[in-house]
mmCIF file of the N, C-alpha and C atoms, coordinates in Angstrom:
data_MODEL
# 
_entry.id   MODEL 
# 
loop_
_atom_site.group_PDB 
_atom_site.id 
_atom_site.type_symbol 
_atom_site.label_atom_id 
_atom_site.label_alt_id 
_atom_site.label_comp_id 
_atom_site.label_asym_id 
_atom_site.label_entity_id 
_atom_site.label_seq_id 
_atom_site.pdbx_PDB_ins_code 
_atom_site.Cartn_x 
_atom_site.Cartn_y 
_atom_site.Cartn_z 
_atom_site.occupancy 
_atom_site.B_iso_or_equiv 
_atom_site.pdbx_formal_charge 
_atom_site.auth_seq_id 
_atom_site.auth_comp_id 
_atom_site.auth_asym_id 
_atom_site.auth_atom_id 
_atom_site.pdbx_PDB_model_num 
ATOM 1   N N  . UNK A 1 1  ? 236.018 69.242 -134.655 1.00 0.00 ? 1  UNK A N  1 
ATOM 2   C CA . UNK A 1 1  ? 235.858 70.151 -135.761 1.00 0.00 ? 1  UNK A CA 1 
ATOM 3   C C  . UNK A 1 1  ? 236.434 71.504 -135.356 1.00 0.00 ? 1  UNK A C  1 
ATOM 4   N N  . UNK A 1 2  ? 237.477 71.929 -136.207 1.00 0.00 ? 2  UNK A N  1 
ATOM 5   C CA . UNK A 1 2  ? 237.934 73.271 -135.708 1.00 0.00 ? 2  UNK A CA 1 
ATOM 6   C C  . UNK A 1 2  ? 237.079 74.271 -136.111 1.00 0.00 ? 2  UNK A C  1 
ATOM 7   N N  . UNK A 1 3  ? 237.484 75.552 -135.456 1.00 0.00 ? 3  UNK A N  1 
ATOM 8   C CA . UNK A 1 3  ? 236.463 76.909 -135.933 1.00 0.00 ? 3  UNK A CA 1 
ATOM 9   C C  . UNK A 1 3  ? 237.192 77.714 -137.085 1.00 0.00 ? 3  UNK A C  1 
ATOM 10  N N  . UNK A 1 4  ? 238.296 77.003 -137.714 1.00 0.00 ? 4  UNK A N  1 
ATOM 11  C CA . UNK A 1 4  ? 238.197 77.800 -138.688 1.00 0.00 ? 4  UNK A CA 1 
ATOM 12  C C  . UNK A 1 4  ? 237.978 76.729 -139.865 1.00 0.00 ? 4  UNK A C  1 
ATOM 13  N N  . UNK A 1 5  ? 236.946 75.686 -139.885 1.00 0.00 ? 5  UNK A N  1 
ATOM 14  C CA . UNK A 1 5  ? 236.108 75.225 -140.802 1.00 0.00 ? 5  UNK A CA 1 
ATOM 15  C C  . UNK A 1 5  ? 235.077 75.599 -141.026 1.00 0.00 ? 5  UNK A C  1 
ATOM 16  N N  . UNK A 1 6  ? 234.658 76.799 -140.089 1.00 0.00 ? 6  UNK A N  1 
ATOM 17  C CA . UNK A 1 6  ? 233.418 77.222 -140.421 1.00 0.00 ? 6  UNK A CA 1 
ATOM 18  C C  . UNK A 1 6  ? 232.962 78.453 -139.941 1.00 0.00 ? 6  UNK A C  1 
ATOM 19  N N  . UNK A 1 7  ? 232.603 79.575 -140.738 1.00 0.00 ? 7  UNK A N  1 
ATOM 20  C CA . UNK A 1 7  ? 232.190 81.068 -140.874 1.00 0.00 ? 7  UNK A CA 1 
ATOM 21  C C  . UNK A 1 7  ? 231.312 81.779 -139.240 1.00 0.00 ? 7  UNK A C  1 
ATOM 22  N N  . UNK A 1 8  ? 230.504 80.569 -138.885 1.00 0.00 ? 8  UNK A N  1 
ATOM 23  C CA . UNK A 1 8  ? 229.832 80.932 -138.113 1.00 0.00 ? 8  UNK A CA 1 
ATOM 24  C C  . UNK A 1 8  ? 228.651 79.621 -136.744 1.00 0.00 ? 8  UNK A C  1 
ATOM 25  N N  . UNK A 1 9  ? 228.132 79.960 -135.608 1.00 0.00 ? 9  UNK A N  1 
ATOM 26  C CA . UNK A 1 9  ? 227.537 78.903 -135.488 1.00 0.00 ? 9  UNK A CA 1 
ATOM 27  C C  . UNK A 1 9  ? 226.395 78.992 -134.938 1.00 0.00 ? 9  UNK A C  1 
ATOM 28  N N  . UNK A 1 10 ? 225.352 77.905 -135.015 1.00 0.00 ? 10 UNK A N  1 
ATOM 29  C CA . UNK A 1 10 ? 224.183 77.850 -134.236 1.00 0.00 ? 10 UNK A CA 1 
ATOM 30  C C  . UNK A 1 10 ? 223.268 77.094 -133.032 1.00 0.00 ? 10 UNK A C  1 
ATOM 31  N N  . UNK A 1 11 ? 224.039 77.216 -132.117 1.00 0.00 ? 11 UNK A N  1 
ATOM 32  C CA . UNK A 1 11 ? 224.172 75.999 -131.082 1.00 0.00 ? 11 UNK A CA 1 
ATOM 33  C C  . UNK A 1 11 ? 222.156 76.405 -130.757 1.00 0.00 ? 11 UNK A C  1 
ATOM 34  N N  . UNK A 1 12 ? 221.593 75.058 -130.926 1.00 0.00 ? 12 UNK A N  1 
ATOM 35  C CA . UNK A 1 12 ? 220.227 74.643 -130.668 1.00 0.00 ? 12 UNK A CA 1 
ATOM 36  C C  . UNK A 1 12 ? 220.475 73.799 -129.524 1.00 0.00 ? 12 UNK A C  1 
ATOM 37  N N  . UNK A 1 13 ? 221.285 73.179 -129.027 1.00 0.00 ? 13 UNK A N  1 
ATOM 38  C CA . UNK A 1 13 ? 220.913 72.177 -127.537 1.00 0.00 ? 13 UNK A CA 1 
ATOM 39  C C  . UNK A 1 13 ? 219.491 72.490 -126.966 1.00 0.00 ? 13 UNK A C  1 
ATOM 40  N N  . UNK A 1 14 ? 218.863 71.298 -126.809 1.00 0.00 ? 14 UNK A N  1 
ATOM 41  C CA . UNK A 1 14 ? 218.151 71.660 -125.715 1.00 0.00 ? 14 UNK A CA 1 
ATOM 42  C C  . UNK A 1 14 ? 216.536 72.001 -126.665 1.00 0.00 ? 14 UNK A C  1 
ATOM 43  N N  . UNK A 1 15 ? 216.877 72.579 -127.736 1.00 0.00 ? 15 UNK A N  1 
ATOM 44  C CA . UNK A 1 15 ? 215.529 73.346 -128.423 1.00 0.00 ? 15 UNK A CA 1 
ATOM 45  C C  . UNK A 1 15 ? 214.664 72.232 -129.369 1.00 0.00 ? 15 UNK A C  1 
ATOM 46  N N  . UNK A 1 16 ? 213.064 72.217 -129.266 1.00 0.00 ? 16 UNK A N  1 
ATOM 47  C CA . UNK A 1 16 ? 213.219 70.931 -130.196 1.00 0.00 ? 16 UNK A CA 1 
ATOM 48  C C  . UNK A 1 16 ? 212.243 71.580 -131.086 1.00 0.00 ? 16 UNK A C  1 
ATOM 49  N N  . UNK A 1 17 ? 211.950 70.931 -132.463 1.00 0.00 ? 17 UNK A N  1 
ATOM 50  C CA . UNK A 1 17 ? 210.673 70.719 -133.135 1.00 0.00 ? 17 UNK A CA 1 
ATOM 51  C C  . UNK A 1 17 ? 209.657 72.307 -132.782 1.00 0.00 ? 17 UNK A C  1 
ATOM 52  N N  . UNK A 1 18 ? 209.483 72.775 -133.902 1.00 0.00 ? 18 UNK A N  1 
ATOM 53  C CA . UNK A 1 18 ? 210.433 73.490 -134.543 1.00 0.00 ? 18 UNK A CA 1 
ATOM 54  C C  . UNK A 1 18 ? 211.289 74.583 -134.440 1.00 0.00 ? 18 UNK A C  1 
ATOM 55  N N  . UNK A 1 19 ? 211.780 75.105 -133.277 1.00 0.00 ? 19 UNK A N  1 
ATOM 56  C CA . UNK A 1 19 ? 212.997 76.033 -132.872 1.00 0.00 ? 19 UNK A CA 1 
ATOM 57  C C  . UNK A 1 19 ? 214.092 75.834 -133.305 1.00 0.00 ? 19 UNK A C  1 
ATOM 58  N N  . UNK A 1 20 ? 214.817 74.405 -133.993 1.00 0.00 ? 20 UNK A N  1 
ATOM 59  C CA . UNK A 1 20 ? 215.778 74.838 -134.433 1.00 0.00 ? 20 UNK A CA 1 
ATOM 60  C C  . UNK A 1 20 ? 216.590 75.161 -135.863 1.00 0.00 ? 20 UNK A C  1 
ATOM 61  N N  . UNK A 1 21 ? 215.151 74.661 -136.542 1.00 0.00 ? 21 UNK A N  1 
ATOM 62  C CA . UNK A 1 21 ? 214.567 75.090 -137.688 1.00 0.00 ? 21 UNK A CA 1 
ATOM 63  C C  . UNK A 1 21 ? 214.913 76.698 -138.533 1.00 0.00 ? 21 UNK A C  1 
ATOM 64  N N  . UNK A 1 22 ? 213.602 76.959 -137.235 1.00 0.00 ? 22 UNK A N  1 
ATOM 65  C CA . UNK A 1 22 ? 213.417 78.473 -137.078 1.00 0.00 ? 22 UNK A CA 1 
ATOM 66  C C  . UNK A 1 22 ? 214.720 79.405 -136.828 1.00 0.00 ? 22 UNK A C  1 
ATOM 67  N N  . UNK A 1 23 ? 215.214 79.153 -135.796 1.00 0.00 ? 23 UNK A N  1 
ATOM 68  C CA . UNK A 1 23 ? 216.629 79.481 -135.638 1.00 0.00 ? 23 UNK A CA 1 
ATOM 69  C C  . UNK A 1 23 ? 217.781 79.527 -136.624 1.00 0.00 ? 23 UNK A C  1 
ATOM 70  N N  . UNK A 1 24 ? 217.825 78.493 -137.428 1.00 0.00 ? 24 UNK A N  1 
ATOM 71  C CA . UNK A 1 24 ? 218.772 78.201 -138.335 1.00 0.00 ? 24 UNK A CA 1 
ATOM 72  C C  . UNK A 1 24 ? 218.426 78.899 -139.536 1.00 0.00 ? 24 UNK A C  1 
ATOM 73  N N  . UNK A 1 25 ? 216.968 79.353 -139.677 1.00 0.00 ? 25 UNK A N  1 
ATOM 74  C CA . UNK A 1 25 ? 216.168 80.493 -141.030 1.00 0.00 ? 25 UNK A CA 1 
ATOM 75  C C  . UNK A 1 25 ? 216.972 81.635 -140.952 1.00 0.00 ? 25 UNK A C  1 
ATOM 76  N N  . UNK A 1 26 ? 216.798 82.102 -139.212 1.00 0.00 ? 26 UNK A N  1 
ATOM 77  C CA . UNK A 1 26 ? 217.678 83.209 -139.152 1.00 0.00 ? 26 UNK A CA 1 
ATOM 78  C C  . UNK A 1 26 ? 218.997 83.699 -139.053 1.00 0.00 ? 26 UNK A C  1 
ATOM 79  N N  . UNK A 1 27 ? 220.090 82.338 -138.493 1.00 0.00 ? 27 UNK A N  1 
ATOM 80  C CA . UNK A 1 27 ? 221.183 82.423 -138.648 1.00 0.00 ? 27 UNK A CA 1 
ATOM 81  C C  . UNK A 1 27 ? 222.078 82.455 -139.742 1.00 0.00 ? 27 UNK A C  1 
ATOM 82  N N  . UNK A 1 28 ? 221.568 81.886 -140.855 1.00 0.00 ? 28 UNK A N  1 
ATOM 83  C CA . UNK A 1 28 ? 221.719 81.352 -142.089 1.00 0.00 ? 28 UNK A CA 1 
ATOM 84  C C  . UNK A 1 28 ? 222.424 82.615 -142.800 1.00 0.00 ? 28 UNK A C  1 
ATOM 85  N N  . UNK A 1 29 ? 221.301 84.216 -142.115 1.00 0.00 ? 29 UNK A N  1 
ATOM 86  C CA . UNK A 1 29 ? 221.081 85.209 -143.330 1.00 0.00 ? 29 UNK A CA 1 
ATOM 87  C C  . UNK A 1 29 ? 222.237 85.624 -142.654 1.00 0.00 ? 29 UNK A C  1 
ATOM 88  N N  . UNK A 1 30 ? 223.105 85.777 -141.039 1.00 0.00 ? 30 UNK A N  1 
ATOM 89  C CA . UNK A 1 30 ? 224.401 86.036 -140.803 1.00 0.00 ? 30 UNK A CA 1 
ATOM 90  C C  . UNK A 1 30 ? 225.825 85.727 -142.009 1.00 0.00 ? 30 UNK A C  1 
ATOM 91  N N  . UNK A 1 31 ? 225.505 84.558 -142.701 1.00 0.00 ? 31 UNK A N  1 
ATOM 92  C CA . UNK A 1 31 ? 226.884 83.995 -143.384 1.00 0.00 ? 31 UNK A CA 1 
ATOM 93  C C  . UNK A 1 31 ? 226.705 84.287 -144.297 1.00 0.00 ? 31 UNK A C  1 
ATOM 94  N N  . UNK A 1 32 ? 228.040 84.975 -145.383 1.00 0.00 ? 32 UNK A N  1 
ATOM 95  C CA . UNK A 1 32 ? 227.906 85.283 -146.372 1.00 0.00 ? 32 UNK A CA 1 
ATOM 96  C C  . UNK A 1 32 ? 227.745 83.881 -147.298 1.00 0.00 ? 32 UNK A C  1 
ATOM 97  N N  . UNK A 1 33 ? 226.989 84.342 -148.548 1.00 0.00 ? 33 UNK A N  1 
ATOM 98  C CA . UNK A 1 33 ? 227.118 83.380 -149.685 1.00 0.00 ? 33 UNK A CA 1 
ATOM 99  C C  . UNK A 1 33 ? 228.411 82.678 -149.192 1.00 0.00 ? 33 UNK A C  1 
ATOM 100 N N  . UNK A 1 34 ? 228.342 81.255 -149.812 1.00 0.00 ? 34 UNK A N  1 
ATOM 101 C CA . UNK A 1 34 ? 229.112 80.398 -149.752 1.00 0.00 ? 34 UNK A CA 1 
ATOM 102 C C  . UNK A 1 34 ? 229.734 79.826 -148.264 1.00 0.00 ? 34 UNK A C  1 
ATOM 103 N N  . UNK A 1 35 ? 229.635 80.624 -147.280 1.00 0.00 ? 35 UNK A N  1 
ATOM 104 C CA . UNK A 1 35 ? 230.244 80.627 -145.886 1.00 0.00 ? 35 UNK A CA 1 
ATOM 105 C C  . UNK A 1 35 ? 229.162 79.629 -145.543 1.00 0.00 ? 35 UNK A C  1 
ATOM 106 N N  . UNK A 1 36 ? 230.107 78.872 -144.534 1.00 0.00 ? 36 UNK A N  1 
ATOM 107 C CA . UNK A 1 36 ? 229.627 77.534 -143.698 1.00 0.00 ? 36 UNK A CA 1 
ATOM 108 C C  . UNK A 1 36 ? 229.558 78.243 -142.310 1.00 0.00 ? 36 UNK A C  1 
ATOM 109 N N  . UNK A 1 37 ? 228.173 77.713 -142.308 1.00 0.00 ? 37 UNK A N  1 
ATOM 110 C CA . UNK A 1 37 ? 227.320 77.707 -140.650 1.00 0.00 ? 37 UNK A CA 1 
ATOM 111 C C  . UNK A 1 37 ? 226.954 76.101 -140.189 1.00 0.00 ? 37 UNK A C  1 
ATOM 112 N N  . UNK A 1 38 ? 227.679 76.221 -138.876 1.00 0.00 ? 38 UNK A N  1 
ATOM 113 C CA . UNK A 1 38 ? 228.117 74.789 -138.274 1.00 0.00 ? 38 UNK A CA 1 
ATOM 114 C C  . UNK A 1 38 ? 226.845 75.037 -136.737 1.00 0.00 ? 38 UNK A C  1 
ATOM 115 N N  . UNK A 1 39 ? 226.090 73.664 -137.744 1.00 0.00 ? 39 UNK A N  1 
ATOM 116 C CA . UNK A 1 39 ? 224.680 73.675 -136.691 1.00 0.00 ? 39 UNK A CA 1 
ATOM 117 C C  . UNK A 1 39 ? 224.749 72.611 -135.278 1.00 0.00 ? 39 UNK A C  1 
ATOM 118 N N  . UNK A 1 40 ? 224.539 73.070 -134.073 1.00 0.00 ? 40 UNK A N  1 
ATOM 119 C CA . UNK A 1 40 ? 224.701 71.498 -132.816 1.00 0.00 ? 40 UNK A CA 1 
ATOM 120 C C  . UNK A 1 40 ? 223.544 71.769 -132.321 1.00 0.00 ? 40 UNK A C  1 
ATOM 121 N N  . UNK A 1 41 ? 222.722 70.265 -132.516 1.00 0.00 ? 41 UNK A N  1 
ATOM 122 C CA . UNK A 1 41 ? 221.255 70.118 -131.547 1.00 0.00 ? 41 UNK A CA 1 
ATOM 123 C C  . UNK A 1 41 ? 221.352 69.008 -130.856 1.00 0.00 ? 41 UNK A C  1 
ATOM 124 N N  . UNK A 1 42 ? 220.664 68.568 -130.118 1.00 0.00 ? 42 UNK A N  1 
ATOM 125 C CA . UNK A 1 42 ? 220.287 67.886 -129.706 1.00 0.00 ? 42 UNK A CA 1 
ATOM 126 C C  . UNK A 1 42 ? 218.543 67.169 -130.327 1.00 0.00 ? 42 UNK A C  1 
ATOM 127 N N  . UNK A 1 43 ? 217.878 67.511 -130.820 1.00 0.00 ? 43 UNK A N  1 
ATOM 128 C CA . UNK A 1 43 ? 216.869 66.753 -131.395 1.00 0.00 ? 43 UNK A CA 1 
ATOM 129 C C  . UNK A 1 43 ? 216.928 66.205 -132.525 1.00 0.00 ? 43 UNK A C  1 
ATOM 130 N N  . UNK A 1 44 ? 216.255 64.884 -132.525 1.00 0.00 ? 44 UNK A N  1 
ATOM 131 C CA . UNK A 1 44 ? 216.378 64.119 -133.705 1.00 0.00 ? 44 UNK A CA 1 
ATOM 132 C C  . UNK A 1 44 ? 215.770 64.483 -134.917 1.00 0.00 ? 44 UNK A C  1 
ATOM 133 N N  . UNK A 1 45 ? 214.816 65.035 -134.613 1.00 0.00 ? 45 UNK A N  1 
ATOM 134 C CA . UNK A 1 45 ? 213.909 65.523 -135.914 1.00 0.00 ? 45 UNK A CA 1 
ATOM 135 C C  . UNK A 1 45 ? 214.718 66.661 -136.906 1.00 0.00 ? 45 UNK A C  1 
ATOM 136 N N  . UNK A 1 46 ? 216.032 67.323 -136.394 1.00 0.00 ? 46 UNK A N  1 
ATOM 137 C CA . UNK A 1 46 ? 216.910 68.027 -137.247 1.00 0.00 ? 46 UNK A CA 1 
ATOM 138 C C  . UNK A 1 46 ? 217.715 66.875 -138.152 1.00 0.00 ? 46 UNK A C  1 
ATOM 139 N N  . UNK A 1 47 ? 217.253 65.582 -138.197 1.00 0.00 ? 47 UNK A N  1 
ATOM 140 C CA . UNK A 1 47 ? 217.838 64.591 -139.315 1.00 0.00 ? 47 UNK A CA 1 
ATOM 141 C C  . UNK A 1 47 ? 217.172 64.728 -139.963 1.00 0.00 ? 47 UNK A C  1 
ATOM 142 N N  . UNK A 1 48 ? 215.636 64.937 -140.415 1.00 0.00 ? 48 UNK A N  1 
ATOM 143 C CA . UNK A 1 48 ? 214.888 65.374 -141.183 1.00 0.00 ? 48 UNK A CA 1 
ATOM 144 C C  . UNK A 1 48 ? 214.658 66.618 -141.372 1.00 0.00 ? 48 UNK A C  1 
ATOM 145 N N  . UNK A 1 49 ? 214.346 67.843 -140.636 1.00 0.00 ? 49 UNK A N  1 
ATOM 146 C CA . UNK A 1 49 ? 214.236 68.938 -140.811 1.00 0.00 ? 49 UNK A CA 1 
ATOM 147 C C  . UNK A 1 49 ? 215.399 69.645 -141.216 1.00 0.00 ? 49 UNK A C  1 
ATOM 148 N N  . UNK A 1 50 ? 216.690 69.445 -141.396 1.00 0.00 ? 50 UNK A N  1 
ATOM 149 C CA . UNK A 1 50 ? 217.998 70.573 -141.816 1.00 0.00 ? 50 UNK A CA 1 
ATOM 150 C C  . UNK A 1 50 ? 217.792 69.907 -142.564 1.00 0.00 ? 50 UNK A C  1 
ATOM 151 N N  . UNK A 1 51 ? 217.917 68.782 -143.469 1.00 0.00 ? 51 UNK A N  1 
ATOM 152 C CA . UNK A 1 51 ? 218.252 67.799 -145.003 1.00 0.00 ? 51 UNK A CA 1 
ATOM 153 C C  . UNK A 1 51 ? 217.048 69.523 -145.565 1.00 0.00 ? 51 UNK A C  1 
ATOM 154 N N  . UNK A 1 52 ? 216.029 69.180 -145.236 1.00 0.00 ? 52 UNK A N  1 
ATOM 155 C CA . UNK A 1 52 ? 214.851 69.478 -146.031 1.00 0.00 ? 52 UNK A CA 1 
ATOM 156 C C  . UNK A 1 52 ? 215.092 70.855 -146.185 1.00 0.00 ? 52 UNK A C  1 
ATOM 157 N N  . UNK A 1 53 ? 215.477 71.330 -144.900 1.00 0.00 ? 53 UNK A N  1 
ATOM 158 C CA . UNK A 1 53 ? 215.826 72.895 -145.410 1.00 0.00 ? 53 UNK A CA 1 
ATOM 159 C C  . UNK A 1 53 ? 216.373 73.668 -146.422 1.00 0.00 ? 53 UNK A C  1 
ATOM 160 N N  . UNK A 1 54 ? 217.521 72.759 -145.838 1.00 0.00 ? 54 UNK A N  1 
ATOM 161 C CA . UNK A 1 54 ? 218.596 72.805 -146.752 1.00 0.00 ? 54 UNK A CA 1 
ATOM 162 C C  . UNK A 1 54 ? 218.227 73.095 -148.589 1.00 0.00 ? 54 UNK A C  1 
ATOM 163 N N  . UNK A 1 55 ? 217.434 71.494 -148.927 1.00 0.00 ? 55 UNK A N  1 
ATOM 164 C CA . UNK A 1 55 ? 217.263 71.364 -150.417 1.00 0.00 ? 55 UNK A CA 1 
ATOM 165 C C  . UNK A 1 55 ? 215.994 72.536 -150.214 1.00 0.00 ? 55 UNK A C  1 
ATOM 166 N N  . UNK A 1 56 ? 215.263 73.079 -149.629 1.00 0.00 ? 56 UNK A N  1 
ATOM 167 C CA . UNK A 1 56 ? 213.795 73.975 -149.957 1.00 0.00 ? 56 UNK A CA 1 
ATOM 168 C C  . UNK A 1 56 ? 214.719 75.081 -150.485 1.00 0.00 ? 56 UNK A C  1 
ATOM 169 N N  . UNK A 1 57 ? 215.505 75.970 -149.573 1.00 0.00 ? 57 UNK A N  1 
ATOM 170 C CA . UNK A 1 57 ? 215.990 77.213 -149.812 1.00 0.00 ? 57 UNK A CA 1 
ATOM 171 C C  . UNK A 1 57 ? 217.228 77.168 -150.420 1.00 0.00 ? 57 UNK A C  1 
ATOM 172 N N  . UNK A 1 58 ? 218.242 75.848 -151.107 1.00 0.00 ? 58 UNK A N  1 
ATOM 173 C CA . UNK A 1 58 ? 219.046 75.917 -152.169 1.00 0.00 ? 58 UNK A CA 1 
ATOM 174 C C  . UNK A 1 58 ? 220.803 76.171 -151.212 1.00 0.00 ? 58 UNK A C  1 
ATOM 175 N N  . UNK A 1 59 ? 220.851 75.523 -149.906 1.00 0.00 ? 59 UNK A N  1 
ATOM 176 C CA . UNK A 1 59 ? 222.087 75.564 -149.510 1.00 0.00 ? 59 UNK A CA 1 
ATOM 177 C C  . UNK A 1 59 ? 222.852 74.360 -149.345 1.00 0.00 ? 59 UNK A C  1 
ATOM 178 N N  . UNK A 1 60 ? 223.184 74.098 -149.011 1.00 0.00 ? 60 UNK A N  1 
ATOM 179 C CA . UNK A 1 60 ? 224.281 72.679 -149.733 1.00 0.00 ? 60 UNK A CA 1 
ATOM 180 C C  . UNK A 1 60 ? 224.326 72.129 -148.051 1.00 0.00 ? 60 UNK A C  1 
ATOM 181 N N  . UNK A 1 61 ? 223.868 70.847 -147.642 1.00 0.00 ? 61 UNK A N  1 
ATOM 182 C CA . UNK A 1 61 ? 224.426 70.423 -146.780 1.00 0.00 ? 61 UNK A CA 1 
ATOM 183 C C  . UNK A 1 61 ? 225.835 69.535 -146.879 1.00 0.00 ? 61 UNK A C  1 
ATOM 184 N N  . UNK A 1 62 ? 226.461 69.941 -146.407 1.00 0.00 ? 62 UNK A N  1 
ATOM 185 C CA . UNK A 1 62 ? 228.623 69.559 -146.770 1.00 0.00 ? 62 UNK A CA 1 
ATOM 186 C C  . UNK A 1 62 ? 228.089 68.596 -145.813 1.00 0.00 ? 62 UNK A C  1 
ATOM 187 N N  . UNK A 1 63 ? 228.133 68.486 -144.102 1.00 0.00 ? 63 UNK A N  1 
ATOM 188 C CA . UNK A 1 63 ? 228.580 67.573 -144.145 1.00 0.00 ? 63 UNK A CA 1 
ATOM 189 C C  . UNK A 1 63 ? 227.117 67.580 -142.539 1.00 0.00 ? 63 UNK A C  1 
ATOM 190 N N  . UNK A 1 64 ? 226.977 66.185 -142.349 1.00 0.00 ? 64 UNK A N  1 
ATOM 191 C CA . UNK A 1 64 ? 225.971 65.511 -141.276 1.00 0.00 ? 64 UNK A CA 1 
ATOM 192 C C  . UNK A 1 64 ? 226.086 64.798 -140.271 1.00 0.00 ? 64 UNK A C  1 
ATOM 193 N N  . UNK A 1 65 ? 226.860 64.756 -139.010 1.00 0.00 ? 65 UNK A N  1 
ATOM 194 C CA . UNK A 1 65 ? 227.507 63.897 -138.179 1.00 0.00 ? 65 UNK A CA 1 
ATOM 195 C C  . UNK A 1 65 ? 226.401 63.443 -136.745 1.00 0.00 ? 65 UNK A C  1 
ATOM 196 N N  . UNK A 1 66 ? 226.631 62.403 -136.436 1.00 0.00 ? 66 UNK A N  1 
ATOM 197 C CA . UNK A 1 66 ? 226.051 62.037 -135.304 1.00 0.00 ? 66 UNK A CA 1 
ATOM 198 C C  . UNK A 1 66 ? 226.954 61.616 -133.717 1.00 0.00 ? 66 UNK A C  1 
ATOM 199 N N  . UNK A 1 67 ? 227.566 62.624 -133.030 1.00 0.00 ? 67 UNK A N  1 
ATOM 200 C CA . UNK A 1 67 ? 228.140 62.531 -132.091 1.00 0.00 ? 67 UNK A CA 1 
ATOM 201 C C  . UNK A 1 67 ? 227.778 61.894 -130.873 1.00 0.00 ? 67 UNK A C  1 
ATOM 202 N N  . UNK A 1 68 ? 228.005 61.091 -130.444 1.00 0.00 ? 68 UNK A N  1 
ATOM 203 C CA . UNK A 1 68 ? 226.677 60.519 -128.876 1.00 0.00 ? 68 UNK A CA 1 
ATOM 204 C C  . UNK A 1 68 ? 225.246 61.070 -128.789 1.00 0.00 ? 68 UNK A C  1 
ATOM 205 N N  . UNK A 1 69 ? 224.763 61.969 -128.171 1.00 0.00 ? 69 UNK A N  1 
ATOM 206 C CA . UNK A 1 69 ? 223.996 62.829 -128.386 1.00 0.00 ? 69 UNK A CA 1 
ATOM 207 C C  . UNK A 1 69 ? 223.487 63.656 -128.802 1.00 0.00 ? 69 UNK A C  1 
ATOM 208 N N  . UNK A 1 70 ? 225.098 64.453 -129.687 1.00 0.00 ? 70 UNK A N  1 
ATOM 209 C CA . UNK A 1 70 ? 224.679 65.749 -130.781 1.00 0.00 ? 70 UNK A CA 1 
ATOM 210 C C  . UNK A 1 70 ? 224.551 65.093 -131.965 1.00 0.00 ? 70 UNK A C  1 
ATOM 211 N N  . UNK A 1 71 ? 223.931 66.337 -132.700 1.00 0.00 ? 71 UNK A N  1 
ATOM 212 C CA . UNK A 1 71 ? 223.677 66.067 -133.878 1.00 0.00 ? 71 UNK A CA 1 
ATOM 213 C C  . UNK A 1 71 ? 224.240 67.533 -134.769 1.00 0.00 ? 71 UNK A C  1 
ATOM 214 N N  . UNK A 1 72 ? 225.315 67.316 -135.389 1.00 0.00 ? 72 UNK A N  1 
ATOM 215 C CA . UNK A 1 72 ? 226.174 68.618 -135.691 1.00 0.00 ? 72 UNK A CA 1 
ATOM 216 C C  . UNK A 1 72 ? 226.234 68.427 -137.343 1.00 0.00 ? 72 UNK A C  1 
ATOM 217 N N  . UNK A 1 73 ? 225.828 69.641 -138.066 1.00 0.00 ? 73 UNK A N  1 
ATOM 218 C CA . UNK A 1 73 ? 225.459 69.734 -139.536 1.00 0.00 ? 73 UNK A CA 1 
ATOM 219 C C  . UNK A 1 73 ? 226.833 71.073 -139.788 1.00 0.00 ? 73 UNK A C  1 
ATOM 220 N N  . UNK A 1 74 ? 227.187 70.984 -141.217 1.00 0.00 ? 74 UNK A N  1 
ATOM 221 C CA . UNK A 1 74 ? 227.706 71.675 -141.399 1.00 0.00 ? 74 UNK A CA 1 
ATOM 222 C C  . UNK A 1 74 ? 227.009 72.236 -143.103 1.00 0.00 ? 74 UNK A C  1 
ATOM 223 N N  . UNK A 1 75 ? 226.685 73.446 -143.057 1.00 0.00 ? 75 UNK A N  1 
ATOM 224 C CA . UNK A 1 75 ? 225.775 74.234 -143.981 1.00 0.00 ? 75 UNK A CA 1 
ATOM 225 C C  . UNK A 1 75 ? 226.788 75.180 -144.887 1.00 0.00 ? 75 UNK A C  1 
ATOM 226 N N  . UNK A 1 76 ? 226.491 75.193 -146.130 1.00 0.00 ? 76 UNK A N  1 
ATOM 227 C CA . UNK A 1 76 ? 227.694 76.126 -147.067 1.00 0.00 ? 76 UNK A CA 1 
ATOM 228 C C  . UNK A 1 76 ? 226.150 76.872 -147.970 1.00 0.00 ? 76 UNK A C  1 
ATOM 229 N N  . UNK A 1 77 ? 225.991 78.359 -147.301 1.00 0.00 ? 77 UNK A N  1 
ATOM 230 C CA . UNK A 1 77 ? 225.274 79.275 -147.873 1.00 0.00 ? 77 UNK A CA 1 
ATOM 231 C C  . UNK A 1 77 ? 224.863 79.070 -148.963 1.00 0.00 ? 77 UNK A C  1 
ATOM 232 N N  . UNK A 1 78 ? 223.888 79.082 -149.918 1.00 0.00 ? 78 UNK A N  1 
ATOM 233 C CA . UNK A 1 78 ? 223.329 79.479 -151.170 1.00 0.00 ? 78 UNK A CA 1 
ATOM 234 C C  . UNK A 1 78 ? 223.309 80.942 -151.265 1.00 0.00 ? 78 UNK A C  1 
ATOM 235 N N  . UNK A 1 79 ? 223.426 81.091 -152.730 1.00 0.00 ? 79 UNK A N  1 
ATOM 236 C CA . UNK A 1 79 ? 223.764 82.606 -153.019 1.00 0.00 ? 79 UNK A CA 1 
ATOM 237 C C  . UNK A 1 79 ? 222.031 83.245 -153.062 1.00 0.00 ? 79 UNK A C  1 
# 
């Protein structure tokens, strides 16, 4: 994935349940409307917890990949 697919990023490795959650509340408010924030964790529970975020606070998950171990989301701001 290149970096100019996406505005900004939030590398969680390593952080689990709920830090990267939390983290991603606050990175979020960095990208302007519409700008994509490109999320990498390592915990599984961000297959459930970013979906949900996502639809609670109204930002569009584009796109959801499962790399060996990462787990890399790509987020397009709500206004």
């Amino acid at each position: 994935m290149e970096a100019s697919e996406f505005d900004a990023e939030l590398d969680a490795r390593g952080l689990f349940c709920p830090e990267p959650v939390m983290m991603l509340h606050n990175r979020i408010n960095d990208v302007q409307p519409g700008g994509i924030l490109r999320v990498v964790a390592t915990d599984p529970s961000t297959t459930r917890d970013i979906p949900r975020f996502c639809q609670f606070l109204g930002h569009e998950l584009v796109e959801q990949l499962e790399q060996d171990d990462l787990f890399v989301y790509l987020i397009r701001r709500g206004s």
